[in-house]
C-alpha positions in Angstrom: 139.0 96.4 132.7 139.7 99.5 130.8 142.9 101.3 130.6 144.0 104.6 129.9 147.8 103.9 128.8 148.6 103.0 125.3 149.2 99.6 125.8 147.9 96.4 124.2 144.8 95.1 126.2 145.4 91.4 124.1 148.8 89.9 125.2 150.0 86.6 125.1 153.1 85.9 127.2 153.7 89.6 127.4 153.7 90.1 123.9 150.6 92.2 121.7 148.9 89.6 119.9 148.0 92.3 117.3 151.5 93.0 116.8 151.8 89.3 115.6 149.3 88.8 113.8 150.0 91.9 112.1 152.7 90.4 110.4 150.6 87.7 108.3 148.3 90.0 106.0 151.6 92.0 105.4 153.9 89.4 104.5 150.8 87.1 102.5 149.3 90.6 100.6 153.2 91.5 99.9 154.2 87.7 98.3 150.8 87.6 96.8 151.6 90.7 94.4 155.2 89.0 94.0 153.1 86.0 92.7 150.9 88.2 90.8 153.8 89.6 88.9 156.0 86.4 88.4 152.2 85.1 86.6 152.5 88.0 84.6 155.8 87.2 83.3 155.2 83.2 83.0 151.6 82.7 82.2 152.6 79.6 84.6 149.0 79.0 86.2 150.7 77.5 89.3 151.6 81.7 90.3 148.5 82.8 90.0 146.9 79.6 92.4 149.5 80.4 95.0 148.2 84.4 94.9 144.6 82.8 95.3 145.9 80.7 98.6 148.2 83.8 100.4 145.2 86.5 99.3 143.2 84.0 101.6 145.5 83.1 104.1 146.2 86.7 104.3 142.2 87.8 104.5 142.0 85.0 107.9 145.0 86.3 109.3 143.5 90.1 108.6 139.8 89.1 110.0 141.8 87.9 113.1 144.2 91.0 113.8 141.0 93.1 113.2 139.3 91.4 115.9 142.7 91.7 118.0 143.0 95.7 117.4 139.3 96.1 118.1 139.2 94.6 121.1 142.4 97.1 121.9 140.3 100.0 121.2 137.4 98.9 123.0 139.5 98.2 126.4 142.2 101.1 126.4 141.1 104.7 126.4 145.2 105.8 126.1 144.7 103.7 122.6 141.8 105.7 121.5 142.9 109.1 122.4 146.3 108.4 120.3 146.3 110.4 117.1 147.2 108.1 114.1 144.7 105.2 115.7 141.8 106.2 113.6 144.4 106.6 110.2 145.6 103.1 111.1 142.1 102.1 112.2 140.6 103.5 108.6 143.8 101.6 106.5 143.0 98.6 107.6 139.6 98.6 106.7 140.6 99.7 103.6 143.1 96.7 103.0 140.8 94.3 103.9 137.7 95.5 101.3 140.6 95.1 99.1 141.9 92.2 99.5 138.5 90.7 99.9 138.0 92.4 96.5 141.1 90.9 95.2 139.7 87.3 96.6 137.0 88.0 94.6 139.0 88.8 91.2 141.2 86.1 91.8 138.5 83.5 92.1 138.4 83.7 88.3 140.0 81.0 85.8 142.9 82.1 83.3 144.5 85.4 82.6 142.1 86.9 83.7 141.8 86.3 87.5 145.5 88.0 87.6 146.0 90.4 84.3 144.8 93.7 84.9 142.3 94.0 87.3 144.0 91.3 90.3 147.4 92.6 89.6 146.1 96.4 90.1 144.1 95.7 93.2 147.2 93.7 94.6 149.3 96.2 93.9 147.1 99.2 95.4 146.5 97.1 98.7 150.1 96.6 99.2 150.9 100.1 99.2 148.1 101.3 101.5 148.9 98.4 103.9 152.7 100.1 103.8 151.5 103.8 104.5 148.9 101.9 107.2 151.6 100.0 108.6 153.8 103.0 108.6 151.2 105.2 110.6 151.1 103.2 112.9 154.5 102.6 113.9 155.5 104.9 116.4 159.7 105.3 117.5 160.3 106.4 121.2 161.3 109.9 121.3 164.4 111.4 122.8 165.1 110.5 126.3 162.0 107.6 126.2 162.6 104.3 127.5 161.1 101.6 125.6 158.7 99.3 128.1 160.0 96.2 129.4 158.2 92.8 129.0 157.7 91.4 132.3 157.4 87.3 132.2 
């Protein structure tokens, strides 16, 4: 069934499943370059396994809202007609080359799986998943009343 009203084709109990899952790669990316940082401090090798463990619990989580937002785009015409889609759309592909990247790096022993090149790419997929996140959020306008979750 295709649509033509912005409005997420994936619901679970009235709520968009992408919105949910949304909010794993964001908060596992974010605590990842907090982990990142506090290894750079300490040297303590127990930061830079726990960066290792939320950059991959934060790639699954990613794979799965991708799958959830394509889906979206596939079944709602409204969706693909809105402007900032395709930026959004574009962002996240970006965050996840990265933070599959950053898997990569951080597959590495020692200093060296953090200290430059993990601490760089954490920090630069952070920041695009903000402006990415930030597209896509959209507030109601003046005089628009917010939809109403029927259960």
């Amino acid at each position: 069934m295709f649509r033509n009203d912005p409005v997420s084709a994936v619901r679970a109990t009235g709520y968009p499943i992408l919105g949910i899952m949304a909010a794993f790669p964001i908060a596992c990316f974010s605590c990842a370059l907090m982990t990142d940082i506090a290894y750079t401090i300490t040297a303590d090798m127990l930061w830079a396994d726990f960066s290792a463990w939320l950059l991959a619990a934060g790639m699954f989580m990613a794979v799965l809202a991708a799958i959830a937002g394509f889906v979206d785009i596939v079944a709602n015409r409204g969706l693909r007609a809105h402007p900032r889609i395709w930026l959004c759309v574009a962002g996240s592909l970006v965050v996840l080359i990265l933070g599959l990247f950053d898997n990569l790096v951080h597959s590495r022993d020692a200093w060296t799986s953090v200290v430059p090149t993990g601490l760089a790419l954490s920090a630069v997929t952070v920041i695009i998943m903000l402006v990415t996140a930030w597209a896509g959020f959209e507030r109601p306008g003046p005089g628009t009343r917010l939809p109403e979750i029927r259960r």
